[in-house]
N, C-alpha and C positions, 0 to 999 in steps of 0.2 A: 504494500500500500504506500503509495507516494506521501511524505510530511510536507506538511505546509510550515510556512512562518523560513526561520533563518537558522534554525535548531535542526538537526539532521542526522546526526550520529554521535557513539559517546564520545569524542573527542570534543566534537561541540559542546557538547553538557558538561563533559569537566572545565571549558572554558571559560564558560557560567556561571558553575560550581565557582573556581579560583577568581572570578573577577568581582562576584557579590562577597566572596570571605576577605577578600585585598581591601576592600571598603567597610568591613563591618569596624565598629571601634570596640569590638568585644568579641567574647563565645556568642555563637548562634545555636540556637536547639535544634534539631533534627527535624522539628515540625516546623519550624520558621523557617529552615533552609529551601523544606518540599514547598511551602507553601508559596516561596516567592518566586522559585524556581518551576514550578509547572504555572505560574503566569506566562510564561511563554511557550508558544505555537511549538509543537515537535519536540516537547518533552514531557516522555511518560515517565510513570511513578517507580515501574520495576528499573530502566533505564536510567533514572537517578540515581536510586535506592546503589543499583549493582558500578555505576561510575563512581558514588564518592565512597562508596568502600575501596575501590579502586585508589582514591586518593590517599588514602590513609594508610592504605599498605605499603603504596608507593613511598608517603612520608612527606606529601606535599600538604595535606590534612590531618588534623591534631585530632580526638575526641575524647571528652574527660567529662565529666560530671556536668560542665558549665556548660556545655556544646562541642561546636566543631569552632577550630581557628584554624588558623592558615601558618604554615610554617615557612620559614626563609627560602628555602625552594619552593614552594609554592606561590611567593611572592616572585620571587626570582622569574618562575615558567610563566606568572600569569601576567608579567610585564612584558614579557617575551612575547605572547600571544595575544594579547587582549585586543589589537586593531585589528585580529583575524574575527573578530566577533562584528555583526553589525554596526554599523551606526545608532541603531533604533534600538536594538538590543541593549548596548551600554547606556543609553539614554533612557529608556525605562527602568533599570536595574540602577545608574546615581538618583536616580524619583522615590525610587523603592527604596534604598538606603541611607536617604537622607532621613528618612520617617523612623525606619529600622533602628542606627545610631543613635538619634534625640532619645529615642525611648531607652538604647541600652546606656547612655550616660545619666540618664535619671535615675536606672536602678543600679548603678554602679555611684550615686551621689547621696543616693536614699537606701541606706542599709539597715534591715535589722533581723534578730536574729532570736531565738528560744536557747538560752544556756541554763547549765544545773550549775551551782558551787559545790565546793569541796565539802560542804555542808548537808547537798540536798536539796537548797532551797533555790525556788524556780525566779528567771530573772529576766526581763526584755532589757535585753540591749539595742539600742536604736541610734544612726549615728545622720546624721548631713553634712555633707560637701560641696565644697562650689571648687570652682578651677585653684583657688587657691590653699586648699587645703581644708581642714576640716573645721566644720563651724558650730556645730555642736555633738556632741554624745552623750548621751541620756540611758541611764541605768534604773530599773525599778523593781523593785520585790515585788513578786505576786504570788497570790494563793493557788492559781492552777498552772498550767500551758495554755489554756484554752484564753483564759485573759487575757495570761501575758501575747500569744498570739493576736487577741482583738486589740490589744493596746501597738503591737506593732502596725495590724492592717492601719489601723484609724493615722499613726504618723504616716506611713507611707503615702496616704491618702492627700495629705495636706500638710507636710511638713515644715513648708514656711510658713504657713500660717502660726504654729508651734511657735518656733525660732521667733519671731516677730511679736507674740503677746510676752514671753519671756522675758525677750529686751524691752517691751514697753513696761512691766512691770519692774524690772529693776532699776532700770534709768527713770521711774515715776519717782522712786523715793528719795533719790538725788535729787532730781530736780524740786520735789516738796522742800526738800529742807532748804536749798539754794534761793527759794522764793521766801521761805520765814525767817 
């Protein structure tokens, strides 16, 4: 059966493959990689699925718990190749990873996480970042997992909003006294 689009065989799909992981600013999950990767014409699922194991064995692709990244040969090959890819193709694919990226540097800026201490007792650790390093970290005891996990989703959610009543509450009582 003849493929449509500019996707054609696995060479092409590993090209694909290495040219959206060259642009990602982080791990990609497996299902984020299918999903943006069968947005285009003439690439099927088992066809990915069996080319980016391909990459991995090769050693141009990484997979660890966070996702897939791209390794120094893999950046290497996919600069090497990448103007064998469309025009339209790489132009869809920086559209798709500009969206992709913002969202992995938000949760790479919005951390948090369920820890036990040495103790036993359950604890959300929750941190924010901005380019410049880090701007707050927030530790709290709680009585389950289950809280301390809603207490993580709820910063996640709205983290500067956090950050920002914090600092108006502590620079209010400066400023109180500085006025009497």
């Amino acid at each position: 059966m003849a493929k449509y689009g500019f996707i054609h065989d696995k060479l092409d799909i590993k090209m694909l493959v290495l040219y959206l992981l060259d642009r990602a600013a982080g791990p990609i999950s497996p299902d984020l990689l299918t999903e943006l990767s069968l947005r285009h014409n003439g690439v099927e699922y088992f066809d990915l699925i069996e080319a980016t194991a391909e990459l991995v064995t090769s050693g141009h692709l990484r997979l660890d718990r966070d996702g897939y990244s791209i390794t120094e040969k893999g950046r290497d090959n996919s600069a090497a190749c990448e103007s064998s890819l469309a025009y339209s193709v790489r132009s869809r694919c920086d559209g798709d990873m500009a969206k992709v990226n913002a969202e992995l540097r938000r949760k790479a800026q919005v951390r948090g996480e369920v820890r036990r201490t040495a103790e036993g007792s359950i604890v959300a650790h929750m941190a924010l970042d901005d380019e410049g390093g880090n701007l707050l970290t927030l530790e709290l005891l709680c009585p389950s997992e289950e809280q301390a996990q809603r207490m993580i989703s709820g910063f996640q959610d709205r983290p500067e909003a956090l950050y920002h009543q914090i600092l108006a509450h502590l620079t209010a009582e400066q400023e109180e006294e500085e006025e009497g």
